[in-house]
C-alpha positions in Angstrom: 1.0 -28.5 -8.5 2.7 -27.1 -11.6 1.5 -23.9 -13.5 1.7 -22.1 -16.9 3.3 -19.0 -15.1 4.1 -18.2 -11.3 4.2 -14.3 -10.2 6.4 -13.2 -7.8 4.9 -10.0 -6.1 1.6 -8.9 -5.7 2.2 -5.2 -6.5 0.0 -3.2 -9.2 2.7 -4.7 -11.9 2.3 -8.1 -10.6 -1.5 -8.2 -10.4 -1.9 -6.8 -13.7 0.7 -9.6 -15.3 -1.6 -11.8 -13.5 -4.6 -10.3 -15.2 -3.5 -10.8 -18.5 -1.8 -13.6 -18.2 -5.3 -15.4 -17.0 -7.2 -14.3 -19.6 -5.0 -15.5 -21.8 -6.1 -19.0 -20.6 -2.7 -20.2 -18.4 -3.1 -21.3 -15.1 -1.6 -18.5 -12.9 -0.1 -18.6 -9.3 0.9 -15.5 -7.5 3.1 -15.1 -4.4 2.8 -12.3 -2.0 5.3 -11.6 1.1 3.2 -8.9 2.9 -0.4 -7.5 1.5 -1.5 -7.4 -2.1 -1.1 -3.6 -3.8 2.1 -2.9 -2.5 3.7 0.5 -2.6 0.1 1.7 -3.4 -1.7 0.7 -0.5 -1.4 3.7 1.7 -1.9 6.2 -1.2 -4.8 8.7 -0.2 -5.9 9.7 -3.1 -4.9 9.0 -6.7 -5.6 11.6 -9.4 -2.7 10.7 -12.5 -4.1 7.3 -13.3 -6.4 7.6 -16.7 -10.1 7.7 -16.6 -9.6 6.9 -12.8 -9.3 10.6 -11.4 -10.5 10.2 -7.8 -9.3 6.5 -6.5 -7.6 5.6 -3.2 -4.5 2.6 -3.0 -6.7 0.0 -1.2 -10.0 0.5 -3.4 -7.5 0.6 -6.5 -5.8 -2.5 -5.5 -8.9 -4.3 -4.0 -10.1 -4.0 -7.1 -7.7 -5.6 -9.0 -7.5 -8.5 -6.5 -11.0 -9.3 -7.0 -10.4 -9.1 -10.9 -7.6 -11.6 -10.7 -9.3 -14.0 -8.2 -12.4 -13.8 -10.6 -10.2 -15.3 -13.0 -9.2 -17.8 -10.7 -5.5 -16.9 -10.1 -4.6 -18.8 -7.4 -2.6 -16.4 -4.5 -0.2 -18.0 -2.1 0.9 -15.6 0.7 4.0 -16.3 1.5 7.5 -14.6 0.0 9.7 -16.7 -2.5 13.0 -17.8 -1.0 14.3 -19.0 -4.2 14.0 -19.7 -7.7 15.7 -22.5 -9.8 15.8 -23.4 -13.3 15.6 -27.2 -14.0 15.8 -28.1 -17.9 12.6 -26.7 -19.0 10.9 -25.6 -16.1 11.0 -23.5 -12.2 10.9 -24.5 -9.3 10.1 -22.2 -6.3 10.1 -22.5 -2.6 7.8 -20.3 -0.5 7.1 -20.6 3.1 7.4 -24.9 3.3 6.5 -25.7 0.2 7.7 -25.9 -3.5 6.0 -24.9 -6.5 6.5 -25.5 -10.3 5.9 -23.1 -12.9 6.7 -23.2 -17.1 7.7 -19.7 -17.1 8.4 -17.0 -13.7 7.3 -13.4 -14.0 9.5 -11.1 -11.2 7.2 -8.2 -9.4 9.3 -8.0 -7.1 9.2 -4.1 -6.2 10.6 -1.9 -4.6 11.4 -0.9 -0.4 11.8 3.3 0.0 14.8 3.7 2.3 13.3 5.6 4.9 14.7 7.8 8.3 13.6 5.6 10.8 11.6 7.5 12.6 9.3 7.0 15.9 5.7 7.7 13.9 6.7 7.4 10.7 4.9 4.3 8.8 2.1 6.1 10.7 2.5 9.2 9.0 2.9 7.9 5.6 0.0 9.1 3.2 -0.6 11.4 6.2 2.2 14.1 5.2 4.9 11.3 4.7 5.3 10.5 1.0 8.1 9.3 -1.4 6.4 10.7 -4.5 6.0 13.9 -5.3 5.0 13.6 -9.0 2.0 11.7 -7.4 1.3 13.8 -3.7 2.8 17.1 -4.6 -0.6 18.6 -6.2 -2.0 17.6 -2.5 -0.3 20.1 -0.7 -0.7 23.2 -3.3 -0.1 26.6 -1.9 1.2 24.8 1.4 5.0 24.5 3.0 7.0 21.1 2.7 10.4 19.9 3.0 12.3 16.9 1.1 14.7 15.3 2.6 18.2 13.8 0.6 20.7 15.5 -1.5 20.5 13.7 -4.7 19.3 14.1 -7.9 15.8 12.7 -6.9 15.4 15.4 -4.3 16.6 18.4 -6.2 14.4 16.8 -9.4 10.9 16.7 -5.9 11.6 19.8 -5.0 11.1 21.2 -8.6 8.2 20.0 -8.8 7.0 20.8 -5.5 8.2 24.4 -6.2 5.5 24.5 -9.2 2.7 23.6 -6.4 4.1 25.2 -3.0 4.2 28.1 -1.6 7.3 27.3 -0.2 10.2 24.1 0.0 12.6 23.1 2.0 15.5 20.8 0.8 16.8 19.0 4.5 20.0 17.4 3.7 22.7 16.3 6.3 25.9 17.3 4.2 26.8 21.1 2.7 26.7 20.1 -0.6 24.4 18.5 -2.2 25.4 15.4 -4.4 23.2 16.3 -7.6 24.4 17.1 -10.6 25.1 20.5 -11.6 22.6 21.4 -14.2 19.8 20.5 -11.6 21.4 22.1 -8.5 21.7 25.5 -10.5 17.5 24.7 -11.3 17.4 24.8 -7.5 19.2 27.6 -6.9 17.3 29.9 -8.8 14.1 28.7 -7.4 12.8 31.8 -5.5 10.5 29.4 -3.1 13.1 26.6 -2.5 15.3 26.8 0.7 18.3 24.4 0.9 18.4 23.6 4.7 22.6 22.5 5.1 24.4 20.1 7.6 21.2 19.3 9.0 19.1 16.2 10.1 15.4 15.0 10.8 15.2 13.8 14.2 11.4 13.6 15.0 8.2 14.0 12.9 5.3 15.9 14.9 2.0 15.2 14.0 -0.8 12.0 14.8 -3.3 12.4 12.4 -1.4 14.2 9.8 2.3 15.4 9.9 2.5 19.2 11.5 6.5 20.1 11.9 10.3 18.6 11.5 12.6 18.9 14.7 15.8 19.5 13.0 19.4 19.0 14.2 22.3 20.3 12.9 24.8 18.3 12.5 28.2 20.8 13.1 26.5 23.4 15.6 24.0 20.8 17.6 21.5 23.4 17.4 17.5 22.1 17.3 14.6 24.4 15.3 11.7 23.3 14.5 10.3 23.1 11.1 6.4 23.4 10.5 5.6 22.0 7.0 2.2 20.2 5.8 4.6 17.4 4.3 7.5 15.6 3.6 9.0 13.8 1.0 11.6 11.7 1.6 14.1 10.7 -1.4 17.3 8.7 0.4 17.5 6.5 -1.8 15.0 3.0 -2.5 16.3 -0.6 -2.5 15.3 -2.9 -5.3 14.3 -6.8 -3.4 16.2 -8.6 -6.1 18.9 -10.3 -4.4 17.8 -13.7 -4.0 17.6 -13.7 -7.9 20.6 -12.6 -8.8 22.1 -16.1 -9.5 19.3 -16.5 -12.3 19.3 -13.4 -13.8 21.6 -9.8 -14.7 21.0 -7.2 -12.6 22.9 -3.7 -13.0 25.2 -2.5 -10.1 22.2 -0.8 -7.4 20.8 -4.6 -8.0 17.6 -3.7 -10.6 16.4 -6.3 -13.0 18.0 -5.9 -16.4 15.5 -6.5 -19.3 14.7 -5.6 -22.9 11.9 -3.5 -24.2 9.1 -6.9 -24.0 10.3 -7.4 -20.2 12.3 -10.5 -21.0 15.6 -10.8 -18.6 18.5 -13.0 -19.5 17.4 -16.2 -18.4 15.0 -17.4 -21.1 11.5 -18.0 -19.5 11.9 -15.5 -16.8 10.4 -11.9 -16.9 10.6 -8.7 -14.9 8.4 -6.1 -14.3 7.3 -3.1 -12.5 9.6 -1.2 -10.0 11.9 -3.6 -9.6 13.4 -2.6 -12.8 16.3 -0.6 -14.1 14.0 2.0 -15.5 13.6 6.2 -15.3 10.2 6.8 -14.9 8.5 4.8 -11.8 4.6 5.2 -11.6 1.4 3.7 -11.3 1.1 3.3 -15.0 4.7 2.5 -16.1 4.0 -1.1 -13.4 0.5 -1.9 -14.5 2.4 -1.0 -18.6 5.1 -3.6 -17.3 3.1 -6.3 -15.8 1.0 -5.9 -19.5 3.8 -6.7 -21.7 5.7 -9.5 -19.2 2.5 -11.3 -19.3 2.2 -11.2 -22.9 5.7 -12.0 -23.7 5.7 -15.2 -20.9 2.1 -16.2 -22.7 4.3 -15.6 -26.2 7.2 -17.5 -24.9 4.8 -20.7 -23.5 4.0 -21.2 -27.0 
């Protein structure tokens, strides 16, 4: 069956391009690999998203599936292996079958890199968190630890600092990798703690994360570390590759588009976290997913 516009990704930006997108009168498919809401599932509690001050993931995202199915989007789980432009129109394979589309919006998101850890998709909105912008005001007055040496750890544990009574910055080299400006910040942070030479080898905690065994990494020495969380910022890998013979993509492999979400190949759109972008939030992917639906509905005409 063809369609006006096919969504790849079933994350808050790809729902909300398939919100607008319907109501815009074109017939919408949307493909999902794993569960609809994405990165936002396991989110406790959301308290930065306008007029919406007191929302978990699932009711936030159940909500917006029910708004989209309303609409009569139709949603195909299963991820798509490919994408191919021929003349005027897509064709995508997912699971067995093959789909047509007039224009292709890419959701694709984002995967956090993450320690690997016995426990630890268990402990994830339990103590376990890649966000501090979003989680940080949770643990206010409390101990936590971030874990990673660049410039997205230093920039977490400022803004934990602001919250916490104290922080602890876990990396496994001496030095941290940040730049300069931002590791002087650190420094003269009275309440953060730079932890050295030094890796997380087990979370503690069932219902909600409790301590860090630590091992350093020169001595062989073990502590352990009780904090209430920990944010983990090693680094987060953009699932872009199978498109990368259809569209630019910068060197860490994020979508490159223009301010109305449009990429290179005319007809396809990116949004959300999959992006080359600064600021990654709740809002920022449901902003996205508004103005790639608009611009694919602009571009159908």
């Amino acid at each position: 069956m063809k369609y006006d516009i096919a969504i790849v990704g079933g994350g808050p930006a790809g729902m909300t391009a398939a919100l607008y997108a319907a109501r815009a009168g074109k017939s919408v498919i949307l493909f999902e690999g794993e569960m609809l809401g994405g990165q936002i599932l396991p989110t406790r509690k959301i308290e930065n998203y306008p007029a919406l001050p007191d929302v978990d993931g699932y009711t936030f995202a159940d909500g917006l599936t029910q708004q989209i199915t309303a609409l009569g989007v139709a949603i195909v789980y299963a991820a798509v292996a490919k994408v191919e432009k021929v003349e005027n129109e897509f064709s995508l394979i997912a699971g067995s079958e093959n789909y047509t589309a007039l224009a292709v919006i890419l959701a694709t998101g984002l995967k956090h890199r993450k320690l690997g850890l016995d426990g630890e998709d268990a402990l994830i909105g339990r103590g376990v968190s890649f966000c501090a912008t979003c989680d940080g005001m949770f643990f206010r007055k409390k101990e936590v630890a971030v874990v990673g040496g660049g410039n997205t750890a230093v920039q977490d544990a400022l803004v934990l600092s602001e919250y916490c009574s104290r922080v602890y910055l876990i990396h496994r080299r001496n030095q941290l990798r940040a730049e300069k400006n931002l590791a002087e910040q650190m420094q003269a942070k009275e309440n953060i703690e730079f932890i050295g030479e030094t890796v997380i080898e087990e979370l503690e905690g069932s219902e909600q994360l409790q301590s860090l065994t630590l091992r350093n990494v020169v001595t062989g020495s073990v502590e352990y570390l009780p904090v209430s969380a920990l944010f983990e910022a090693i680094g987060q890998l953009p699932q872009n590759a199978a498109f990368a013979n259809l569209v630019d993509l910068d060197e860490d492999g994020y979508f490159l588009t223009d301010n109305e979400c449009r990429t290179s190949c005319p007809g396809i759109f990116a949004a959300g976290d999959a992006c080359r972008k600064n600021v990654r939030q709740l809002t920022t992917a449901v902003s996205d997913g508004t103005i790639a639906a608009l611009s694919a509905v602009e571009y159908l005409r």
